[in-house]
C-alpha positions as CSV (number, residue, x, y, z in Angstrom):
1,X,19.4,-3.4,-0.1
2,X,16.0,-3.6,1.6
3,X,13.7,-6.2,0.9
4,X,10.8,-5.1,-0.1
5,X,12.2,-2.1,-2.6
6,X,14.0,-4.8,-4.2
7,X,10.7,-7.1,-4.7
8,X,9.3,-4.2,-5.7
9,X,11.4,-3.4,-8.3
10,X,11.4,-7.0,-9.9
11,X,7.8,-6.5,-9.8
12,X,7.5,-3.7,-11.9
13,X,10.4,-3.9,-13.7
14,X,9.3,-3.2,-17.3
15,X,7.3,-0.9,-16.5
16,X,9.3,3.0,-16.7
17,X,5.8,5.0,-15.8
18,X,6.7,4.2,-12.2
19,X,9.9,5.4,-9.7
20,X,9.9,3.0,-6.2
21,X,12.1,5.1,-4.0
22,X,12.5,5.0,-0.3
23,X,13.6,7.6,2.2
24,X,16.1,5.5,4.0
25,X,13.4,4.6,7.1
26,X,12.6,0.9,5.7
27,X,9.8,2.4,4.1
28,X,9.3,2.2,0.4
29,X,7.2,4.1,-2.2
30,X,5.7,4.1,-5.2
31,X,5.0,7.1,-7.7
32,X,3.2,6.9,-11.3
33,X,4.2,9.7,-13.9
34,X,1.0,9.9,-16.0
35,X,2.4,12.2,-18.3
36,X,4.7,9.2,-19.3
37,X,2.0,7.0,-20.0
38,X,2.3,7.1,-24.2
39,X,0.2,5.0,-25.2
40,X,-2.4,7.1,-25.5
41,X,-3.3,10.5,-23.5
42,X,-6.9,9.6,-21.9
43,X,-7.3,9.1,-18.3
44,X,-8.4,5.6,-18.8
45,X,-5.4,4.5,-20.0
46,X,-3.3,6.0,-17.4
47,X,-6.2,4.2,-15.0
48,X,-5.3,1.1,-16.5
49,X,-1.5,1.6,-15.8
50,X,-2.1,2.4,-12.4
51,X,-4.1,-0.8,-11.9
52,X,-1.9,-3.1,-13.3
53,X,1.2,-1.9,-11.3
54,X,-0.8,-2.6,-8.1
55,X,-2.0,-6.1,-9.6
56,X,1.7,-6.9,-10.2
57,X,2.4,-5.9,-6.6
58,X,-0.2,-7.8,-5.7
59,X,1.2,-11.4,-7.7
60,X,4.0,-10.3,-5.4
61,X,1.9,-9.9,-2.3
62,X,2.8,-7.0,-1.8
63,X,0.1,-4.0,-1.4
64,X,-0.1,-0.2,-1.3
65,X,-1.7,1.7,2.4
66,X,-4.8,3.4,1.4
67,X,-7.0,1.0,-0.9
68,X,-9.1,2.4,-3.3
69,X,-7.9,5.9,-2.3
70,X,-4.1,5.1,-3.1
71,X,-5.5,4.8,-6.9
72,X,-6.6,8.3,-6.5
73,X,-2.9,10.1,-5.3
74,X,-1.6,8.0,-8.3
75,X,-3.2,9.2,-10.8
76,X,-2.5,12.6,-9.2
77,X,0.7,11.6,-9.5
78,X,1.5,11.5,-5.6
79,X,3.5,8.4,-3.8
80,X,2.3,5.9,-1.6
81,X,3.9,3.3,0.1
82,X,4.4,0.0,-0.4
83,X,3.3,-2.3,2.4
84,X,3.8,-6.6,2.6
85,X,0.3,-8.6,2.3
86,X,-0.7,-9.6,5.6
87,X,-1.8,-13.3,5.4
């Protein structure tokens, strides 16, 4: 098993808003469903999701390509993929 997808995976774990996947080309992504965020319906909440599954990647340096605008295609519920930290 790769890696990363498996890092990945421990990473996020407990959380079931999320599906890492990869396409078999070593690379590995990272969707959030906001429609199963059900703790509440606002948009905040389904911010805050989003931002603590990349602060967990991040305890596991691990990032997501794009930056700020990779918190965007999540919450629009579109994958991005998961990259190593560069030290």
């Amino acid at each position: 098993m790769n890696n990363l997808i498996y890092n990945a995976r421990m990473a996020l774990r407990d959380i079931m808003e999320v599906n890492i996947f990869t396409q078999g080309n070593d690379k590995v992504y990272l969707t959030v469903f906001p429609d199963l965020v059900w703790e509440g319906t606002e948009e905040t909440h389904t911010e805050k999701v989003v931002l603590s599954v990349i602060g967990r990647l991040h305890d596991m340096d691990m990032d997501v390509v794009g930056g700020d605008s990779a918190i965007k295609t999540l919450l629009d519920a579109g994958s991005v993929e998961i990259v190593r930290k560069v030290a």
